[in-house]
C-alpha positions in Angstrom: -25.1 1.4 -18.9 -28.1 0.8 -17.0 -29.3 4.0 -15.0 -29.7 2.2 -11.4 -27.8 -1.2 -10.4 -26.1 -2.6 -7.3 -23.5 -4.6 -7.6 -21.1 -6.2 -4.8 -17.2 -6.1 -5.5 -15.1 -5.4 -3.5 -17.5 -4.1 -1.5 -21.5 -3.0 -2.0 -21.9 -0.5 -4.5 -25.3 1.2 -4.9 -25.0 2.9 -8.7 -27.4 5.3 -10.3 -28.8 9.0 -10.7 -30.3 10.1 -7.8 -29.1 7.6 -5.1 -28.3 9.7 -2.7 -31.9 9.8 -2.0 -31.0 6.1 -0.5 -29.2 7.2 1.8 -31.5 6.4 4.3 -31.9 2.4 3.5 -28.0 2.4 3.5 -28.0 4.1 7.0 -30.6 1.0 8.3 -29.2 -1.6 6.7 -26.2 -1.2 8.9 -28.2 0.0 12.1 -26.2 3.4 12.2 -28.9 5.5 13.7 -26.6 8.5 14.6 -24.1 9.0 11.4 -21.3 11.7 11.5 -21.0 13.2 8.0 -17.4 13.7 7.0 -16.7 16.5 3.9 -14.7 19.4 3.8 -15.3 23.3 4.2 -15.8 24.0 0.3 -18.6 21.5 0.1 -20.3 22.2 3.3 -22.0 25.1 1.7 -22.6 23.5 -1.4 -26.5 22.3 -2.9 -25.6 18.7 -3.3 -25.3 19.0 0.8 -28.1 20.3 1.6 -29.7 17.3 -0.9 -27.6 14.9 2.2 -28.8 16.1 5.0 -32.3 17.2 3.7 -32.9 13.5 3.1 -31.6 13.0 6.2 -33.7 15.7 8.0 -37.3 14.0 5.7 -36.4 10.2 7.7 -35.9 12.2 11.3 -32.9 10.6 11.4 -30.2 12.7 13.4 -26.7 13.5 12.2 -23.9 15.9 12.8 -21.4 16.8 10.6 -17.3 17.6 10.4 -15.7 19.6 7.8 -12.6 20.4 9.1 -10.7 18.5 6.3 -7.8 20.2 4.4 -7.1 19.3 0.8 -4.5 16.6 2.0 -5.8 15.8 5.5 -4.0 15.8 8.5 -3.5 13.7 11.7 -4.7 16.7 13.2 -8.1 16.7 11.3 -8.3 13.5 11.9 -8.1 13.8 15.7 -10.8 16.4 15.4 -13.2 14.7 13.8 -12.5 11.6 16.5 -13.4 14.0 18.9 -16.5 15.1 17.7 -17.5 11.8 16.7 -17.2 10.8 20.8 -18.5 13.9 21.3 -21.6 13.6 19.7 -22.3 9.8 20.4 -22.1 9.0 17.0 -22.2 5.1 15.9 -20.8 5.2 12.0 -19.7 7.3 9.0 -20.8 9.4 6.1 -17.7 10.0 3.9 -18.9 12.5 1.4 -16.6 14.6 -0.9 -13.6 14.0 -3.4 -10.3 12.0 -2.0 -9.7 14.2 0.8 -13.0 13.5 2.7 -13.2 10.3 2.0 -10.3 9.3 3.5 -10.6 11.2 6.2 -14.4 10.0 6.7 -12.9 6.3 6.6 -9.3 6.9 9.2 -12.2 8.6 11.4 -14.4 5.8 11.7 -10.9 3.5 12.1 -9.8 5.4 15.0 -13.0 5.9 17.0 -12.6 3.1 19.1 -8.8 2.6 19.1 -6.3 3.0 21.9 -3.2 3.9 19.9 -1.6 6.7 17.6 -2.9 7.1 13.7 0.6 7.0 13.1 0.9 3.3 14.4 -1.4 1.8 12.0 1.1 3.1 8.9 0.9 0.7 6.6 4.2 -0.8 7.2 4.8 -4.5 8.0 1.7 -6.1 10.5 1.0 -3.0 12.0 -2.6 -3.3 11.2 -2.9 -6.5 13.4 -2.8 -4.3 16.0 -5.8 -2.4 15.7 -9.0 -3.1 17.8 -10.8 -4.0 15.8 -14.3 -4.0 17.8 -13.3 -0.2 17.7 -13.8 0.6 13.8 -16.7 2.2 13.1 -19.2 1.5 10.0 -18.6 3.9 6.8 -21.0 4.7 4.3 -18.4 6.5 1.2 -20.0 8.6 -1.2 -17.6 10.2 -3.6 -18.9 13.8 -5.8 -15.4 13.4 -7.7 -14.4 10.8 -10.0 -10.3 10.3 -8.9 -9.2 8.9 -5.7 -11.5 5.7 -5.9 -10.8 5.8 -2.2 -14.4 4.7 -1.9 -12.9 1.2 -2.6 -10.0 1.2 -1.2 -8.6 -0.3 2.5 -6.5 2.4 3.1 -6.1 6.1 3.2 -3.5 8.7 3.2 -3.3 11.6 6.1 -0.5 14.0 6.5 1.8 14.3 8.8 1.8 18.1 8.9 4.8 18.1 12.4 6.9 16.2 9.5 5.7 17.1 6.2 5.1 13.7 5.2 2.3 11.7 3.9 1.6 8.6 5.0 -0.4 5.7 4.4 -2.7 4.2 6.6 -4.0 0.6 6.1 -6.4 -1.7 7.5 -8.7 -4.1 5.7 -11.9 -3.0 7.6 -11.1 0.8 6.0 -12.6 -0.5 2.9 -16.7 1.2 3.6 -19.5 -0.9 4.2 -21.7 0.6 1.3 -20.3 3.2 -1.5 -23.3 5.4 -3.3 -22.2 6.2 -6.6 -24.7 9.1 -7.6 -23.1 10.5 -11.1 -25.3 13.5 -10.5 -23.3 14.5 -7.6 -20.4 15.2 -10.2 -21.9 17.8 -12.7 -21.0 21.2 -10.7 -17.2 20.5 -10.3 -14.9 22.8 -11.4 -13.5 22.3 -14.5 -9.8 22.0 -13.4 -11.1 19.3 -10.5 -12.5 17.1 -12.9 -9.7 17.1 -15.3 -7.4 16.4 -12.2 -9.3 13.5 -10.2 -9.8 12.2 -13.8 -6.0 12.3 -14.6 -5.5 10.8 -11.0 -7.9 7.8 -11.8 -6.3 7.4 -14.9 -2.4 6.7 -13.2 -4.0 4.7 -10.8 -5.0 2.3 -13.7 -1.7 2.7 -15.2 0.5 2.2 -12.6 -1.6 -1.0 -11.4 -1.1 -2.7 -14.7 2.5 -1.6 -14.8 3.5 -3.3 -11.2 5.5 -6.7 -11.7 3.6 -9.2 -11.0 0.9 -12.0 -11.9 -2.5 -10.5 -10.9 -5.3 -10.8 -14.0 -8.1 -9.6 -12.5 -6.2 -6.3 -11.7 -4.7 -6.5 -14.7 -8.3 -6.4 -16.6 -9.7 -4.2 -14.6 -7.1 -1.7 -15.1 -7.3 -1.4 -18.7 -10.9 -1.3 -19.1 -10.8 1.7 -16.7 -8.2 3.6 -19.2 -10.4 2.7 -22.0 -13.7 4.3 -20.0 -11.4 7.2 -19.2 -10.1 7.8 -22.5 -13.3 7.8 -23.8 -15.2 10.2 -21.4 -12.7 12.3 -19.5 -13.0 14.9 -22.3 -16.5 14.6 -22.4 -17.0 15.2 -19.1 -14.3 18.1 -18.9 -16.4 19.9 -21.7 -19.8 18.9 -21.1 -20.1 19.0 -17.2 -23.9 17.6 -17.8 -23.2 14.5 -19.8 -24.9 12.2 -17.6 -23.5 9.0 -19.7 -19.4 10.5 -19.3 -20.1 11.2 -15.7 -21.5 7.6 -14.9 -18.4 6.1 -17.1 -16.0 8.3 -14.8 -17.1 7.7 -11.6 -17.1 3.6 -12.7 -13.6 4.0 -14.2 -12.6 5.6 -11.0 -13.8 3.0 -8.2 -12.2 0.7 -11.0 -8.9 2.2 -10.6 -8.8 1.8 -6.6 -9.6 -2.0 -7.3 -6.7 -2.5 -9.5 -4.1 -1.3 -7.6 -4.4 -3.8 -5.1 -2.2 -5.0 -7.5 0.8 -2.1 -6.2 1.6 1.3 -7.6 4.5 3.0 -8.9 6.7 6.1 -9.2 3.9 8.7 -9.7 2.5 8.1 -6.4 6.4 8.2 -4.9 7.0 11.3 -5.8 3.5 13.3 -5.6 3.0 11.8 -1.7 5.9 14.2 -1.4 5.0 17.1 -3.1 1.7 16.9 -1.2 3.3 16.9 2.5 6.4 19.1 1.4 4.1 21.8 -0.4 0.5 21.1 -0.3 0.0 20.3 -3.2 -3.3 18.8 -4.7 -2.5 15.0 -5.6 -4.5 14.9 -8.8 -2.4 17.7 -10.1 1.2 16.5 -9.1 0.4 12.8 -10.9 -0.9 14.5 -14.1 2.2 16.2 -14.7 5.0 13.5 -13.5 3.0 10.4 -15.3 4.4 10.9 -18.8 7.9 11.1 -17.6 7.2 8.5 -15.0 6.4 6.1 -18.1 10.0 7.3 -20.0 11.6 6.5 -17.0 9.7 2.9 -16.8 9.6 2.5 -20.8 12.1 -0.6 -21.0 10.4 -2.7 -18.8 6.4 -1.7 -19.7 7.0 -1.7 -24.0 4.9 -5.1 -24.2 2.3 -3.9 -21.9 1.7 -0.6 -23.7 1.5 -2.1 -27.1 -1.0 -4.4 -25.7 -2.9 -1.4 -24.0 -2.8 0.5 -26.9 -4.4 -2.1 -29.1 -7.2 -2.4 -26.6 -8.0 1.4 -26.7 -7.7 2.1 -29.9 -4.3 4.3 -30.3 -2.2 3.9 -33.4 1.2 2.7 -34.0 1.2 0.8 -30.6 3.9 1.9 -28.3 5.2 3.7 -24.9 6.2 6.4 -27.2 2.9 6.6 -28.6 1.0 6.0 -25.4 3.5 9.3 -23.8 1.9 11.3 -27.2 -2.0 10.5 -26.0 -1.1 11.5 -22.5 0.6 14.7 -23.4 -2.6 15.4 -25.7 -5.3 14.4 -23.3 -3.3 16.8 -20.4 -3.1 19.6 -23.5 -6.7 19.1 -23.9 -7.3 19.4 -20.5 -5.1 22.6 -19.6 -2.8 20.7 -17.6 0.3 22.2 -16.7 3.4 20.7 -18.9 5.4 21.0 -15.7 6.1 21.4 -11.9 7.7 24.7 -12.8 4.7 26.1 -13.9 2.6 25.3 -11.2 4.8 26.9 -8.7 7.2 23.9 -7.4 10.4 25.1 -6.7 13.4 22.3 -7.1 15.7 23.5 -4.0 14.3 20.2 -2.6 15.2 17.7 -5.2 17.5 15.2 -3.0 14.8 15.4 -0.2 12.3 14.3 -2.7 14.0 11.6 -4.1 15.1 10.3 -0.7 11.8 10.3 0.7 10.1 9.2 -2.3 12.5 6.2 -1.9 10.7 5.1 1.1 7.4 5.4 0.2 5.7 2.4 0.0 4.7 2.5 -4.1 8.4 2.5 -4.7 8.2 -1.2 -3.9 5.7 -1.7 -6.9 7.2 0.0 -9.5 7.5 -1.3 -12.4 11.0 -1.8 -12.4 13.6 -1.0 -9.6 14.0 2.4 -9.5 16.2 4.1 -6.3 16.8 7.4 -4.6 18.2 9.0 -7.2 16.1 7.9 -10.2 13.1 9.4 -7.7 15.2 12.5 -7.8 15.5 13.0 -11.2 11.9 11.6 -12.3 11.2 15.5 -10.1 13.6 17.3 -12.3 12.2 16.1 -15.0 8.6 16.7 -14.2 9.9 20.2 -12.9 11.8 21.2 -16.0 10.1 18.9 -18.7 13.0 17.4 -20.2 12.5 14.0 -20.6 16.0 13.5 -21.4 16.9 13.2 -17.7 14.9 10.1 -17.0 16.2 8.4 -20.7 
């Protein structure tokens, strides 16, 4: 892996140690003089910050910067940051954090110069059509996790925190203008973070290959992303510093975004919900419903997994056998084995499967799945018995 590249797909990616000493270029290559820098209140006060803004601060270029972003970000965050944005005269977007800031970085940026709610730009039907779209802001997206891959990605997800729901938010001029992906940005994370984003980037692969559908460049994509994570999430999770695992990790995860163009799955049904019903952090919820999400799918995904597990190297190729890694890798990575343990209760389990239902990965699943399989795809993650999604 070559330690400083740029590549362009889907969007222009500036790769390498150190880039976010670039920052500058990026800033004048798309005549933002006056960037607002999006991140949340944990990072704010970290070293890799000041390393933002101090290269910021050397160029004289001026800046401000929001970081009132909760874990799962709100409509109400968002309409801060709007505010400041107009506030301050920005004219584009720094997105700098894990998921959470990026996406709210990028649904800022959308809504500065629009007329209408967040909430009518869900991604349901056209609504997007109806978006100035004179009014979207330039983003800049650089991610210091390797999960969401939101970098990438033409949509974002914001919680509705009057209804406890999380919804999706799409618009093709979401996706940023330039992503930096600086591995070094990633060595300090806690060790629970990275084995959480990475376990997120890893379903995203997984459930893009899954979806029905003819789609071969997602397809490929997909499964060279599980094969980088398989062979550097550990790495990473022990040996914070390994600048080669770190690269692989933060590639695997922009990869994952690009696949799942392709459509999602189950995972994502049910974790939206556990995120807008209890807060809970989205890496974490996937890691521990994906192995019974891929029981529950096993009939329809056998050919695909045997395929998979002949590209990465795991024996006796199966969906059984694939389950085994996954249950492993979350072993290795101190992962709870269910909901339960991470202090989900399961008085909610109808709501769950209801909403989950309507959430738009359902659609992509790969096979049909309703309200009630949604349900007990929770109780299974809650209780671990993988005998209620046979």
């Amino acid at each position: 892996m070559p330690q400083t590249t740029n590549w362009n797909y889907p969007t222009t990616i500036w790769f390498g140690d150190n880039r976010i000493q670039d920052i500058s270029n990026a800033l004048k290559q798309l005549d933002i003089k006056n960037p607002l820098i999006v991140t949340d209140d944990a990072l704010v006060k970290l070293p890799i910050m000041q390393d933002l803004t101090k290269a910021l601060k050397e160029k004289d270029i001026p800046f401000c910067v929001f970081s009132d972003v909760q874990p799962n970000p709100t409509g109400i965050n968002v309409e801060n940051g709007v505010k400041a944005y107009k506030q301050n005269k920005n004219d584009g977007v720094i997105a700098f954090g894990g998921g959470s800031a990026l996406d709210a970085g990028k649904t800022i940026a959308f809504m500065s110069g629009q007329k209408l709610s967040v909430w009518d730009f869900e991604d349901v039907g056209d609504n997007w059509n109806t978006a100035d779209e004179n009014g979207i802001a330039k983003t800049i997206a650089i991610p210091t996790t390797a999960g969401t891959g939101s970098e990438v990605g033409r949509a974002t997800v914001i919680t509705d925190s009057v209804n406890h729901a999380k919804k999706i938010i799409f618009h093709p001029k979401m996706l940023p203008s330039i992503v930096i992906l600086d591995p070094i940005l990633t060595y300090n994370l806690p060790k629970h973070i990275t084995a959480w984003t990475g376990i997120d980037a890893l379903v995203h692969s997984i459930e893009a290959y899954c979806a029905p559908g003819f789609h071969p460049m997602a397809d490929g994509i997909a499964i060279e992303s599980i094969r980088l994570i398989k062979e550097n999430l550990t790495v990473a999770y022990e040996k914070p510093h390994n600048k080669i695992a770190r690269a692989n990790m933060l590639v695997a995860a922009m990869m994952g975004a690009t696949a799942f163009q392709k459509g999602l799955g189950s995972v994502h049904s049910v974790a939206h919900q556990l995120g807008g019903l209890y807060n809970m952090p989205h890496g974490l919820a996937k890691s521990i419903i994906l192995p019974y999400a891929l029981e529950q799918n096993s009939l329809v995904i056998e050919n695909k997994m045997v395929k998979l597990c002949e590209y990465i190297d795991i024996k006796n190729p199966s969906t059984k056998s694939f389950i085994d890694y996954i249950l492993d890798l979350r072993r290795k990575l101190e992962i709870p084995h269910t909901l339960n343990e991470a202090k989900i209760t399961d008085e909610r389990a109808n709501e769950i499967g209801a909403l989950a239902y309507n959430d738009p990965s359902t659609q992509t699943n790969a096979k049909k799945i309703d309200a009630n399989d949604l349900k007990n795809l929770f109780l299974a993650a809650f209780g671990g018995d993988f005998g209620l999604v046979q």
